[in-house]
ZADREN-229033 format. One record per residue (C-alpha): residue in three letters; x negated, y, z. Coordinates in nm, 2 decimals. Layout:
REC  residu       X       Y       Z
REC     Ala       X       Y       Z
...
***
This chain:
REC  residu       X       Y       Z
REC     Unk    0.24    0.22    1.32
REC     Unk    0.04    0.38    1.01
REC     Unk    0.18    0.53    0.72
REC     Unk    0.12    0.29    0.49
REC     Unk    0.34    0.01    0.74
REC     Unk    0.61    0.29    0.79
REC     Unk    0.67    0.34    0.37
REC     Unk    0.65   -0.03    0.29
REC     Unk    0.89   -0.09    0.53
REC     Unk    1.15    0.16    0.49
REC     Unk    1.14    0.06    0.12
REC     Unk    1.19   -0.32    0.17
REC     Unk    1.43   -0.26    0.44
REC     Unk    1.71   -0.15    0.15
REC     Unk    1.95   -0.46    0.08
REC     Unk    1.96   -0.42   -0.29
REC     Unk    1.56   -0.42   -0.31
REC     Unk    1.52   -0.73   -0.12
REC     Unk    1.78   -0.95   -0.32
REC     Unk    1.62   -0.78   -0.62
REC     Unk    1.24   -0.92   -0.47
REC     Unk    1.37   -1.24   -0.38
REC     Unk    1.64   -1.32   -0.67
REC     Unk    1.32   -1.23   -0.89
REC     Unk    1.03   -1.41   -0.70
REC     Unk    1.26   -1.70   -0.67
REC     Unk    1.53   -1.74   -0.86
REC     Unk    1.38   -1.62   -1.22
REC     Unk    1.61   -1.34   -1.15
REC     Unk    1.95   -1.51   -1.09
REC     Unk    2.17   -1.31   -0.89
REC     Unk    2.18   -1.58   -0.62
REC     Unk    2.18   -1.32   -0.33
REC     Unk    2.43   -1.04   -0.37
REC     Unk    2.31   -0.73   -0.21
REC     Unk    2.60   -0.67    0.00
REC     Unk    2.57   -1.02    0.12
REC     Unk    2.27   -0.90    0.37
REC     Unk    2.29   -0.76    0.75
REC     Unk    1.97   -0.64    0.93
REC     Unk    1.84   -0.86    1.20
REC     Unk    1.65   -0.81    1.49
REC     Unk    1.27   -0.81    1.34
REC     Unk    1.09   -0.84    1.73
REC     Unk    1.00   -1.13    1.87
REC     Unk    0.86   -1.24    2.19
REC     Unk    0.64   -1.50    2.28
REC     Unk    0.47   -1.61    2.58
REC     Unk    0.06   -1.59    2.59
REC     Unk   -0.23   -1.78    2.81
REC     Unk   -0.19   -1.51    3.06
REC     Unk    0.16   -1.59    3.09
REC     Unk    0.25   -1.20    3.01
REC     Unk    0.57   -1.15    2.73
REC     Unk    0.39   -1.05    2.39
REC     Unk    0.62   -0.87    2.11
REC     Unk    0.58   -0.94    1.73
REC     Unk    0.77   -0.77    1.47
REC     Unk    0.82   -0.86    1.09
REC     Unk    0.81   -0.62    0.86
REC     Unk    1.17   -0.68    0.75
REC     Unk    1.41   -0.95    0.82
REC     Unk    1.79   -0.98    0.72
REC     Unk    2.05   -1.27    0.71
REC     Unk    2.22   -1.35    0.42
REC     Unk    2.60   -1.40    0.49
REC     Unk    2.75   -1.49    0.16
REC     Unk    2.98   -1.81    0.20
REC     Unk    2.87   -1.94   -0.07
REC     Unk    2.48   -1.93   -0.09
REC     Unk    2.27   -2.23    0.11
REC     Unk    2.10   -1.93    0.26
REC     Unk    2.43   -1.81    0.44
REC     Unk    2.27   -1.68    0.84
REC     Unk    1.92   -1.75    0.71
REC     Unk    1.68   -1.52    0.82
REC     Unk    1.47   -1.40    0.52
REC     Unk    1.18   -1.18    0.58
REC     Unk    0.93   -0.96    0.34
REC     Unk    0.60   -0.91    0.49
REC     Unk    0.36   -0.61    0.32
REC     Unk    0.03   -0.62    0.27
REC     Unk   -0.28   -0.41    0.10
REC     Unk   -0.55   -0.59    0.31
REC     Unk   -0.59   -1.00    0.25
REC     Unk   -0.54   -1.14    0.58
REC     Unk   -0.69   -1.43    0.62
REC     Unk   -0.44   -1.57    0.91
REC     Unk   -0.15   -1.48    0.76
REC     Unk   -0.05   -1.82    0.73
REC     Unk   -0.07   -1.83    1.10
REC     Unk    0.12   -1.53    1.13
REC     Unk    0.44   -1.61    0.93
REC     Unk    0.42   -1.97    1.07
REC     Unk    0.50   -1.82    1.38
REC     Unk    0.75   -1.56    1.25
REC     Unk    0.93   -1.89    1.13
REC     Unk    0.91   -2.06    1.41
REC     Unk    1.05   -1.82    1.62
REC     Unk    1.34   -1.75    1.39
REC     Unk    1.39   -2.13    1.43
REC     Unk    1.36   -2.13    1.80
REC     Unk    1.66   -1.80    1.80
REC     Unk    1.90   -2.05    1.60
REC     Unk    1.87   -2.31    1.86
REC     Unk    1.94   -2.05    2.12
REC     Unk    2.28   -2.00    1.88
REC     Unk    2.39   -2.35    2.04
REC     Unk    2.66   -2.31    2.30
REC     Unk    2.74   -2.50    2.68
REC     Unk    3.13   -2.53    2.70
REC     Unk    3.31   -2.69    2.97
REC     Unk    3.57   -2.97    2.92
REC     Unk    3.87   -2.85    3.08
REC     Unk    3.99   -3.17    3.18
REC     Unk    3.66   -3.35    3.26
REC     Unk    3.48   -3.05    3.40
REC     Unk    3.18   -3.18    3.21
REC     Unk    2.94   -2.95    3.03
REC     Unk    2.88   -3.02    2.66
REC     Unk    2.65   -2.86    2.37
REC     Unk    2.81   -2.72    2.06
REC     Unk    2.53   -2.75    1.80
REC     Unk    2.52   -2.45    1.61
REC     Unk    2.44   -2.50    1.21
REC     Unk    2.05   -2.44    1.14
REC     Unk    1.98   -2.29    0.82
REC     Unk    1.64   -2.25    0.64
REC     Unk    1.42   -1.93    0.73
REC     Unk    1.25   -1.80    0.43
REC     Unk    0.92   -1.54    0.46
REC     Unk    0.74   -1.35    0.13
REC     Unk    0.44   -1.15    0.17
REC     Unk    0.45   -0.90   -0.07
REC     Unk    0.05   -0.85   -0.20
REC     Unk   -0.07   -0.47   -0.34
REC     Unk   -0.43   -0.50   -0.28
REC     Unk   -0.71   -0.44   -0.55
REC     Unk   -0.88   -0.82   -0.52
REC     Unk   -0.66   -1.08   -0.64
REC     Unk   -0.53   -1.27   -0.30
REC     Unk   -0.67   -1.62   -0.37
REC     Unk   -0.71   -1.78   -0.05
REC     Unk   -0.54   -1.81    0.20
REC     Unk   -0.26   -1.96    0.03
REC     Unk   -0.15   -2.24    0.34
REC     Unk   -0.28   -2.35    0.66
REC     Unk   -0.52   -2.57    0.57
REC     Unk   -0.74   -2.26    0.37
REC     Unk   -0.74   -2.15    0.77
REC     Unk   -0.80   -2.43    1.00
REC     Unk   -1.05   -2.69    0.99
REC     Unk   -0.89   -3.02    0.91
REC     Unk   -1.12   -3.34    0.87
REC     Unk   -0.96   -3.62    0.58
REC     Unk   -0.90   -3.83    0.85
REC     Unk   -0.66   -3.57    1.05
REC     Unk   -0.47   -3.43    0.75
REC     Unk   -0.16   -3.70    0.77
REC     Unk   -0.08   -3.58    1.06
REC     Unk   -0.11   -3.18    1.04
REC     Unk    0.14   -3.05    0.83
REC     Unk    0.02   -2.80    0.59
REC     Unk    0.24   -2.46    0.60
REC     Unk    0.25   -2.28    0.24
REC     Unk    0.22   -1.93    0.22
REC     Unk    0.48   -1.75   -0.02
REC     Unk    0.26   -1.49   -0.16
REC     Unk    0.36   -1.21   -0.42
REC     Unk    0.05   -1.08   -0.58
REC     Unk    0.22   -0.79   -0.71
REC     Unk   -0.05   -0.64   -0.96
REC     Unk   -0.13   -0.97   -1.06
REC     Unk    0.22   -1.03   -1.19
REC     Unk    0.27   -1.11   -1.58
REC     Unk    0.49   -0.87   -1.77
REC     Unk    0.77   -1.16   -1.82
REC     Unk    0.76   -1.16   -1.44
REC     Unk    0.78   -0.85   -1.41
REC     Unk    1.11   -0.83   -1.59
REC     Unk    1.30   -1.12   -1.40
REC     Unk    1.31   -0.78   -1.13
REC     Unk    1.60   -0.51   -1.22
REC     Unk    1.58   -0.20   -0.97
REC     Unk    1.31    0.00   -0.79
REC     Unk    1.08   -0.27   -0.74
REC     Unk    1.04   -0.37   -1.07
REC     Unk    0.92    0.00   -1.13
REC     Unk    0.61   -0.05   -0.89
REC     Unk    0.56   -0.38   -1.00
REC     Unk    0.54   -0.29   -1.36
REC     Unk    0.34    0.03   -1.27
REC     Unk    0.07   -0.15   -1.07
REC     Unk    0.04   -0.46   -1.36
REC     Unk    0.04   -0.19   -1.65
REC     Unk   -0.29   -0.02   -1.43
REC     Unk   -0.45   -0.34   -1.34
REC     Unk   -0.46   -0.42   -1.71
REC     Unk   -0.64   -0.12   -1.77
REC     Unk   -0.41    0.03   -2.03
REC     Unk   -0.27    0.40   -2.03
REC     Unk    0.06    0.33   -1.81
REC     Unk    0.36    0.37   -1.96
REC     Unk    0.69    0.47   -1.73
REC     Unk    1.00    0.26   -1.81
REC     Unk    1.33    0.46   -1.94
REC     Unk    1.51    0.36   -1.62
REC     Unk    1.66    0.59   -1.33
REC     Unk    1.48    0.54   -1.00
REC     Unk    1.74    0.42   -0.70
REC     Unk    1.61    0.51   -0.40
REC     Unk    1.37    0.81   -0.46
REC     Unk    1.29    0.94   -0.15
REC     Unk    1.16    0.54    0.01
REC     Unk    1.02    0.47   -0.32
REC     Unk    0.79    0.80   -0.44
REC     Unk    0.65    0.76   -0.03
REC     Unk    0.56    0.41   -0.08
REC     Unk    0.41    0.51   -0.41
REC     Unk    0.22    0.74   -0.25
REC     Unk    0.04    0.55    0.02
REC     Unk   -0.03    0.22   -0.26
REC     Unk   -0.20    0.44   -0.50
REC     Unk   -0.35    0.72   -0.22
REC     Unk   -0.21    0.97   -0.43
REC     Unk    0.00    1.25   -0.26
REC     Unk    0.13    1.42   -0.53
REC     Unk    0.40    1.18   -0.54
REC     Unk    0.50    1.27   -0.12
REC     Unk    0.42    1.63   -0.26
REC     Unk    0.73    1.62   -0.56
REC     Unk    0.99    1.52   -0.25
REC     Unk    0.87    1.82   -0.04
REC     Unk    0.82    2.07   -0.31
REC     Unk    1.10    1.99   -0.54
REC     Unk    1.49    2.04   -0.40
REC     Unk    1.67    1.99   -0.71
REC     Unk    1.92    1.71   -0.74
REC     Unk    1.74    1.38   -0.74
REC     Unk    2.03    1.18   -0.93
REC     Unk    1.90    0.99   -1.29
REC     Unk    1.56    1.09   -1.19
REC     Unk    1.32    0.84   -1.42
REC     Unk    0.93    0.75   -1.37
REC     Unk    0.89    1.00   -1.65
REC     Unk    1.00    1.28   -1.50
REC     Unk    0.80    1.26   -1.16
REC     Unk    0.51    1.15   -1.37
REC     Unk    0.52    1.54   -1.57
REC     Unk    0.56    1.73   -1.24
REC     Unk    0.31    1.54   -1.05
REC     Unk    0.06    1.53   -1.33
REC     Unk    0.14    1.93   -1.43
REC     Unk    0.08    1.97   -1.00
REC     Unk   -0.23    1.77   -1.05
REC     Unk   -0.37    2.01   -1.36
REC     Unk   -0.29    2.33   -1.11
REC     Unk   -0.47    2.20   -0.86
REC     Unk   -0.75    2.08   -1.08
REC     Unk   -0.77    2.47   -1.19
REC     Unk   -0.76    2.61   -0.85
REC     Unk   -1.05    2.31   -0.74
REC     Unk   -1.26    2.46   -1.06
REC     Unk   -1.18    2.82   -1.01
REC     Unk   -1.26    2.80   -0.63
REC     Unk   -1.59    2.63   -0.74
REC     Unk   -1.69    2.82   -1.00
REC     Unk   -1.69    3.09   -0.79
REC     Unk   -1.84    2.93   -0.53
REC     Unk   -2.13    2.77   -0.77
REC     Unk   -2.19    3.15   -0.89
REC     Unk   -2.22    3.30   -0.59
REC     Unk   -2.46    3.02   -0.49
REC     Unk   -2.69    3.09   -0.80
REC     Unk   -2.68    3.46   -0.77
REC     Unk   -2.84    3.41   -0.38
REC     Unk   -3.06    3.17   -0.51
REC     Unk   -3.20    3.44   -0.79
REC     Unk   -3.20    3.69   -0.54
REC     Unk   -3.42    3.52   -0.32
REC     Unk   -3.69    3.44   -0.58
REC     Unk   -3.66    3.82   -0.74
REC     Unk   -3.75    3.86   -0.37
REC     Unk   -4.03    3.66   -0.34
REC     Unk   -4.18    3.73   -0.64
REC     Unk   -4.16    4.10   -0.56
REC     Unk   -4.31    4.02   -0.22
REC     Unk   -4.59    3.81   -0.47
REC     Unk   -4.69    4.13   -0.69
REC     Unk   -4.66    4.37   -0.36
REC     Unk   -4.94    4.12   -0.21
REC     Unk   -5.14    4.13   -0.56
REC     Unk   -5.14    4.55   -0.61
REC     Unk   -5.28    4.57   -0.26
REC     Unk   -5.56    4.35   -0.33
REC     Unk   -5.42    4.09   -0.06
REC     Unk   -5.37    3.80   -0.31
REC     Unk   -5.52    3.67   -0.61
REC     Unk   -5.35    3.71   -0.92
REC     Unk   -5.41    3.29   -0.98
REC     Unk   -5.29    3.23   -0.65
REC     Unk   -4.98    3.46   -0.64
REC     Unk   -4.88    3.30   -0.98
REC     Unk   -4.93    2.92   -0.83
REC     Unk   -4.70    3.03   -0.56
REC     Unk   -4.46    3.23   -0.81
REC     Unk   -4.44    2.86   -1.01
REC     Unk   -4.55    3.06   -1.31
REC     Unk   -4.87    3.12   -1.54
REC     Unk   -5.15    3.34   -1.49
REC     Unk   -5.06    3.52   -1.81
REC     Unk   -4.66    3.58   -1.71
REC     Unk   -4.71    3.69   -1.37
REC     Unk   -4.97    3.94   -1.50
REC     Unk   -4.67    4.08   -1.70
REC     Unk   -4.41    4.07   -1.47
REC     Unk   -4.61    4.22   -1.23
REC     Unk   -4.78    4.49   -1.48
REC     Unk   -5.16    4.44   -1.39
REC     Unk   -5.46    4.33   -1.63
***
Protein backbone atom coordinates (compact mmCIF):
# COMPACT_ATOMS: atom_id res chain seq x y z
CA UNK A 1 0.00 0.00 0.00
CA UNK A 2 1.77 3.54 -0.94
CA UNK A 3 1.82 6.48 1.10
CA UNK A 4 -0.42 8.40 -0.50
CA UNK A 5 -3.35 5.26 0.11
CA UNK A 6 -2.13 4.92 3.72
CA UNK A 7 -2.68 9.09 4.57
CA UNK A 8 -5.98 9.26 2.66
CA UNK A 9 -7.16 6.51 4.48
CA UNK A 10 -6.23 7.04 7.95
CA UNK A 11 -7.77 10.51 7.48
CA UNK A 12 -11.17 9.38 6.11
CA UNK A 13 -11.24 6.56 8.48
CA UNK A 14 -12.12 9.32 11.52
CA UNK A 15 -16.06 9.20 12.19
CA UNK A 16 -16.53 12.94 12.56
CA UNK A 17 -14.75 13.52 9.02
CA UNK A 18 -16.87 11.16 7.18
CA UNK A 19 -20.33 12.48 8.41
CA UNK A 20 -18.70 15.95 7.90
CA UNK A 21 -17.94 14.66 3.89
CA UNK A 22 -21.15 13.10 3.51
CA UNK A 23 -23.57 15.50 5.52
CA UNK A 24 -21.74 18.16 3.21
CA UNK A 25 -21.59 16.38 -0.26
CA UNK A 26 -25.16 15.29 0.41
CA UNK A 27 -27.07 16.82 2.71
CA UNK A 28 -26.06 20.76 1.92
CA UNK A 29 -24.54 20.27 5.34
CA UNK A 30 -27.46 19.03 7.47
CA UNK A 31 -26.36 17.11 10.30
CA UNK A 32 -28.23 14.02 9.06
CA UNK A 33 -25.38 11.57 10.23
CA UNK A 34 -24.18 12.16 13.84
CA UNK A 35 -20.60 11.22 14.17
CA UNK A 36 -21.03 8.97 16.92
CA UNK A 37 -23.73 7.26 15.06
CA UNK A 38 -20.81 5.31 12.83
CA UNK A 39 -18.93 1.82 13.68
CA UNK A 40 -16.11 0.57 11.37
CA UNK A 41 -16.94 -2.36 9.14
CA UNK A 42 -15.07 -4.84 7.59
CA UNK A 43 -13.60 -3.01 4.30
CA UNK A 44 -12.26 -6.69 2.53
CA UNK A 45 -14.08 -8.35 0.32
CA UNK A 46 -13.80 -11.53 -1.47
CA UNK A 47 -14.85 -12.64 -4.74
CA UNK A 48 -14.49 -15.56 -6.73
CA UNK A 49 -12.46 -15.23 -10.29
CA UNK A 50 -12.36 -17.32 -13.80
CA UNK A 51 -9.62 -19.43 -12.23
CA UNK A 52 -11.96 -20.17 -9.50
CA UNK A 53 -9.13 -18.88 -6.91
CA UNK A 54 -10.64 -16.38 -3.75
CA UNK A 55 -9.57 -12.72 -4.82
CA UNK A 56 -9.69 -9.89 -1.92
CA UNK A 57 -10.76 -6.24 -2.51
CA UNK A 58 -10.70 -3.69 0.01
CA UNK A 59 -12.43 -0.16 0.17
CA UNK A 60 -10.73 2.55 1.20
CA UNK A 61 -13.12 3.10 4.15
CA UNK A 62 -16.42 1.78 4.95
CA UNK A 63 -18.66 2.30 8.14
CA UNK A 64 -22.31 1.58 9.12
CA UNK A 65 -24.42 4.17 10.28
CA UNK A 66 -26.45 2.95 13.40
CA UNK A 67 -28.54 5.95 14.36
CA UNK A 68 -32.24 4.72 14.91
CA UNK A 69 -33.44 7.30 13.35
CA UNK A 70 -31.63 7.97 9.98
CA UNK A 71 -32.82 5.71 6.72
CA UNK A 72 -29.16 4.93 6.57
CA UNK A 73 -29.33 2.95 10.03
CA UNK A 74 -26.69 -0.55 9.07
CA UNK A 75 -25.93 1.04 5.78
CA UNK A 76 -22.64 0.55 4.63
CA UNK A 77 -21.17 3.89 3.49
CA UNK A 78 -17.85 3.94 1.89
CA UNK A 79 -15.24 6.94 0.77
CA UNK A 80 -13.02 5.91 -1.96
CA UNK A 81 -9.65 8.28 -2.58
CA UNK A 82 -8.34 9.13 -5.59
CA UNK A 83 -5.37 11.48 -7.26
CA UNK A 84 -5.34 9.47 -10.57
CA UNK A 85 -8.80 9.41 -12.82
CA UNK A 86 -9.65 5.90 -13.13
CA UNK A 87 -11.37 5.19 -15.72
CA UNK A 88 -13.19 1.81 -14.35
CA UNK A 89 -14.03 3.14 -11.31
CA UNK A 90 -17.50 2.81 -11.97
CA UNK A 91 -16.72 -0.83 -12.31
CA UNK A 92 -14.97 -0.79 -9.17
CA UNK A 93 -17.52 0.67 -6.75
CA UNK A 94 -20.31 -1.27 -8.59
CA UNK A 95 -18.70 -4.15 -7.28
CA UNK A 96 -17.91 -2.72 -3.78
CA UNK A 97 -21.79 -2.24 -3.74
CA UNK A 98 -22.68 -5.33 -4.74
CA UNK A 99 -20.83 -7.15 -2.45
CA UNK A 100 -21.97 -5.10 0.44
CA UNK A 101 -25.38 -6.10 -0.87
CA UNK A 102 -24.56 -9.69 -1.20
CA UNK A 103 -23.05 -9.47 2.96
CA UNK A 104 -26.73 -8.25 3.93
CA UNK A 105 -28.38 -11.10 2.42
CA UNK A 106 -25.88 -13.34 4.24
CA UNK A 107 -27.49 -11.26 7.56
CA UNK A 108 -30.75 -13.49 6.74
CA UNK A 109 -31.09 -16.33 9.31
CA UNK A 110 -32.40 -20.44 9.02
CA UNK A 111 -34.41 -21.07 12.40
CA UNK A 112 -36.06 -24.15 13.13
CA UNK A 113 -39.84 -24.42 14.17
CA UNK A 114 -39.85 -26.12 17.26
CA UNK A 115 -42.97 -27.79 16.84
CA UNK A 116 -42.82 -28.45 13.06
CA UNK A 117 -39.18 -29.15 12.84
CA UNK A 118 -39.36 -27.20 9.66
CA UNK A 119 -36.57 -24.79 8.64
CA UNK A 120 -37.55 -21.25 7.88
CA UNK A 121 -35.69 -17.84 6.65
CA UNK A 122 -35.82 -14.73 8.73
CA UNK A 123 -35.32 -11.99 6.16
CA UNK A 124 -32.99 -9.64 7.57
CA UNK A 125 -33.91 -5.66 6.70
CA UNK A 126 -31.73 -4.47 3.54
CA UNK A 127 -30.71 -1.07 3.67
CA UNK A 128 -29.16 1.17 0.95
CA UNK A 129 -25.17 1.00 0.47
CA UNK A 130 -23.88 4.38 -0.38
CA UNK A 131 -20.00 4.85 -2.01
CA UNK A 132 -18.22 8.55 -2.70
CA UNK A 133 -15.02 8.87 -4.43
CA UNK A 134 -13.37 11.61 -3.12
CA UNK A 135 -11.31 13.43 -6.37
CA UNK A 136 -7.76 15.48 -5.67
CA UNK A 137 -6.28 15.22 -8.95
CA UNK A 138 -5.03 18.32 -11.05
CA UNK A 139 -7.45 17.56 -14.34
CA UNK A 140 -10.92 18.07 -13.64
CA UNK A 141 -12.47 14.37 -13.46
CA UNK A 142 -15.04 14.62 -16.30
CA UNK A 143 -15.64 11.25 -17.42
CA UNK A 144 -16.18 8.52 -16.11
CA UNK A 145 -19.09 9.66 -14.39
CA UNK A 146 -21.44 6.07 -14.72
CA UNK A 147 -21.19 2.84 -16.55
CA UNK A 148 -22.20 3.64 -19.61
CA UNK A 149 -18.87 6.38 -20.05
CA UNK A 150 -17.08 2.60 -19.60
CA UNK A 151 -18.81 -0.03 -21.57
CA UNK A 152 -19.98 -0.06 -25.01
CA UNK A 153 -23.69 -0.01 -25.01
CA UNK A 154 -25.52 0.12 -28.56
CA UNK A 155 -29.23 2.39 -28.47
CA UNK A 156 -30.81 -0.72 -28.99
CA UNK A 157 -29.30 -2.55 -25.67
CA UNK A 158 -29.50 0.51 -23.24
CA UNK A 159 -33.28 -0.48 -21.81
CA UNK A 160 -31.99 -3.27 -20.63
CA UNK A 161 -28.47 -2.34 -18.97
CA UNK A 162 -28.84 -0.37 -16.13
CA UNK A 163 -26.64 2.53 -15.92
CA UNK A 164 -24.61 2.69 -12.43
CA UNK A 165 -23.78 6.54 -11.45
CA UNK A 166 -20.61 7.37 -10.03
CA UNK A 167 -20.69 9.69 -6.83
CA UNK A 168 -17.72 11.78 -7.55
CA UNK A 169 -16.31 14.64 -5.29
CA UNK A 170 -14.05 16.75 -7.36
CA UNK A 171 -12.52 18.29 -4.49
CA UNK A 172 -10.52 21.24 -6.13
CA UNK A 173 -13.16 21.85 -8.35
CA UNK A 174 -15.59 22.62 -5.52
CA UNK A 175 -17.29 26.24 -5.37
CA UNK A 176 -16.56 28.25 -2.29
CA UNK A 177 -20.42 27.97 -1.18
CA UNK A 178 -19.64 24.31 -1.25
CA UNK A 179 -16.99 24.46 0.30
CA UNK A 180 -18.68 25.95 3.39
CA UNK A 181 -21.72 23.33 3.63
CA UNK A 182 -18.30 21.24 5.30
CA UNK A 183 -17.41 22.30 9.12
CA UNK A 184 -14.16 20.38 10.36
CA UNK A 185 -10.88 19.22 8.86
CA UNK A 186 -12.02 18.46 5.51
CA UNK A 187 -13.33 21.63 4.77
CA UNK A 188 -9.69 22.94 5.49
CA UNK A 189 -8.31 20.88 2.51
CA UNK A 190 -11.12 21.39 0.45
CA UNK A 191 -10.93 25.09 0.84
CA UNK A 192 -7.05 24.95 0.53
CA UNK A 193 -6.99 23.06 -2.73
CA UNK A 194 -10.10 25.36 -4.41
CA UNK A 195 -8.31 28.65 -3.05
CA UNK A 196 -4.95 27.13 -5.18
CA UNK A 197 -6.81 25.96 -8.12
CA UNK A 198 -8.18 29.47 -8.53
CA UNK A 199 -4.84 30.66 -8.74
CA UNK A 200 -5.12 33.27 -5.89
CA UNK A 201 -2.57 33.66 -2.96
CA UNK A 202 -4.26 31.05 -0.41
CA UNK A 203 -5.48 32.30 2.45
CA UNK A 204 -5.77 29.82 5.76
CA UNK A 205 -9.16 29.91 7.52
CA UNK A 206 -9.18 31.18 11.44
CA UNK A 207 -10.24 27.64 12.45
CA UNK A 208 -8.39 25.05 14.87
CA UNK A 209 -7.33 21.94 12.95
CA UNK A 210 -8.96 18.48 14.66
CA UNK A 211 -7.10 15.88 13.83
CA UNK A 212 -3.45 17.20 13.16
CA UNK A 213 -1.38 14.41 12.99
CA UNK A 214 -3.89 12.39 9.90
CA UNK A 215 -4.48 15.69 8.41
CA UNK A 216 -0.79 17.62 7.96
CA UNK A 217 0.21 13.70 6.42
CA UNK A 218 -2.48 13.68 4.00
CA UNK A 219 -1.57 17.27 3.28
CA UNK A 220 1.65 16.23 2.58
CA UNK A 221 1.29 13.52 0.07
CA UNK A 222 -1.78 15.81 -1.99
CA UNK A 223 0.41 18.69 -2.44
CA UNK A 224 4.08 16.57 -2.48
CA UNK A 225 5.23 18.85 -0.10
CA UNK A 226 7.00 17.38 3.05
CA UNK A 227 7.39 20.23 5.04
CA UNK A 228 4.05 19.63 6.39
CA UNK A 229 5.19 15.54 7.56
CA UNK A 230 8.37 17.53 8.58
CA UNK A 231 6.29 20.18 11.26
CA UNK A 232 4.86 16.68 13.05
CA UNK A 233 8.43 15.27 13.38
CA UNK A 234 10.29 18.29 14.22
CA UNK A 235 7.92 20.19 16.29
CA UNK A 236 6.84 18.45 19.97
CA UNK A 237 4.89 21.24 21.34
CA UNK A 238 1.32 20.78 22.30
CA UNK A 239 -0.75 20.43 19.17
CA UNK A 240 -4.22 21.64 20.82
CA UNK A 241 -5.94 25.03 18.85
CA UNK A 242 -3.32 24.55 16.24
CA UNK A 243 -4.77 26.72 13.03
CA UNK A 244 -3.72 26.52 9.19
CA UNK A 245 -1.92 29.66 10.05
CA UNK A 246 0.35 28.53 12.30
CA UNK A 247 1.73 25.44 10.38
CA UNK A 248 1.73 27.56 7.32
CA UNK A 249 4.59 30.20 9.27
CA UNK A 250 6.69 27.17 10.48
CA UNK A 251 6.57 25.31 7.35
CA UNK A 252 7.14 28.33 5.11
CA UNK A 253 10.03 29.84 7.70
CA UNK A 254 11.48 25.75 7.33
CA UNK A 255 11.08 26.29 3.66
CA UNK A 256 13.17 29.83 3.57
CA UNK A 257 16.05 27.81 5.73
CA UNK A 258 16.25 25.33 3.46
CA UNK A 259 16.07 27.56 0.50
CA UNK A 260 19.30 29.32 2.21
CA UNK A 261 21.14 26.20 2.83
CA UNK A 262 20.06 24.99 -1.13
CA UNK A 263 21.76 28.60 -2.24
CA UNK A 264 24.66 28.54 0.18
CA UNK A 265 25.58 24.86 -0.70
CA UNK A 266 25.38 26.05 -4.42
CA UNK A 267 27.01 28.99 -4.33
CA UNK A 268 29.66 27.38 -3.08
CA UNK A 269 29.50 24.74 -5.16
CA UNK A 270 29.01 27.19 -8.52
CA UNK A 271 32.30 29.02 -7.20
CA UNK A 272 34.35 26.37 -6.76
CA UNK A 273 33.18 25.19 -10.32
CA UNK A 274 34.22 28.60 -11.96
CA UNK A 275 37.49 28.82 -10.09
CA UNK A 276 38.54 25.09 -11.77
CA UNK A 277 37.21 26.28 -14.86
CA UNK A 278 39.64 29.61 -14.83
CA UNK A 279 42.26 27.49 -13.65
CA UNK A 280 42.29 25.39 -16.40
CA UNK A 281 42.23 28.07 -19.13
CA UNK A 282 45.11 30.22 -17.09
CA UNK A 283 46.59 26.73 -17.71
CA UNK A 284 46.20 26.43 -21.13
CA UNK A 285 46.95 29.62 -22.12
CA UNK A 286 50.23 29.45 -20.17
CA UNK A 287 50.85 26.15 -21.98
CA UNK A 288 49.83 28.49 -25.35
CA UNK A 289 52.69 31.28 -24.74
CA UNK A 290 55.26 28.40 -23.34
CA UNK A 291 54.60 26.86 -27.02
CA UNK A 292 54.97 30.55 -28.70
CA UNK A 293 58.53 31.66 -26.76
CA UNK A 294 59.98 28.41 -27.90
CA UNK A 295 59.27 29.08 -31.42
CA UNK A 296 56.87 25.88 -31.45
CA UNK A 297 53.59 27.79 -32.34
CA UNK A 298 52.61 30.64 -34.19
CA UNK A 299 51.59 33.62 -32.49
CA UNK A 300 48.12 33.62 -34.96
CA UNK A 301 47.66 30.08 -34.21
CA UNK A 302 48.25 30.08 -30.45
CA UNK A 303 45.80 33.08 -30.21
CA UNK A 304 42.99 31.03 -32.42
CA UNK A 305 43.35 28.31 -30.00
CA UNK A 306 43.54 30.82 -26.85
CA UNK A 307 39.85 32.18 -28.42
CA UNK A 308 41.54 35.52 -28.32
CA UNK A 309 43.08 38.24 -30.87
CA UNK A 310 46.40 38.38 -32.28
CA UNK A 311 46.88 41.73 -30.62
CA UNK A 312 45.75 40.35 -26.80
CA UNK A 313 47.61 37.31 -26.82
CA UNK A 314 50.70 39.28 -27.86
CA UNK A 315 50.19 41.16 -24.55
CA UNK A 316 49.37 38.53 -22.36
CA UNK A 317 52.00 36.67 -23.49
CA UNK A 318 54.63 39.71 -23.64
CA UNK A 319 56.11 39.22 -27.25
CA UNK A 320 56.13 41.72 -30.35
Amino acid sequence: MGEKDISQKNFTSHNDVVADIFNGSLFDGEDYINADSLVDAQPFSQYKADDGALHEQERDVAKYCMAANCSLRLALIGIENQIAIDFDMPLRVMGYDGISYRDEMNLDKIVVDETTGKKRRIRHKRYPVITLVLYFGEKPWKKPLCLYDVIDVPDKLKPFVNDFKLNIIDVPRLTPEQVKKYKGDFQIIADYFVQRTSGKEYIPPDKPIQHVDSMLKLMSVLTRDERYSDWLTNDSVAREGIKMCDVLDKVEARGEARGEARGEVRGEARGKAIGEAHGKILGARSTLINLVKKNLLSIRDAANEAGMSEEDFRKLAGVV
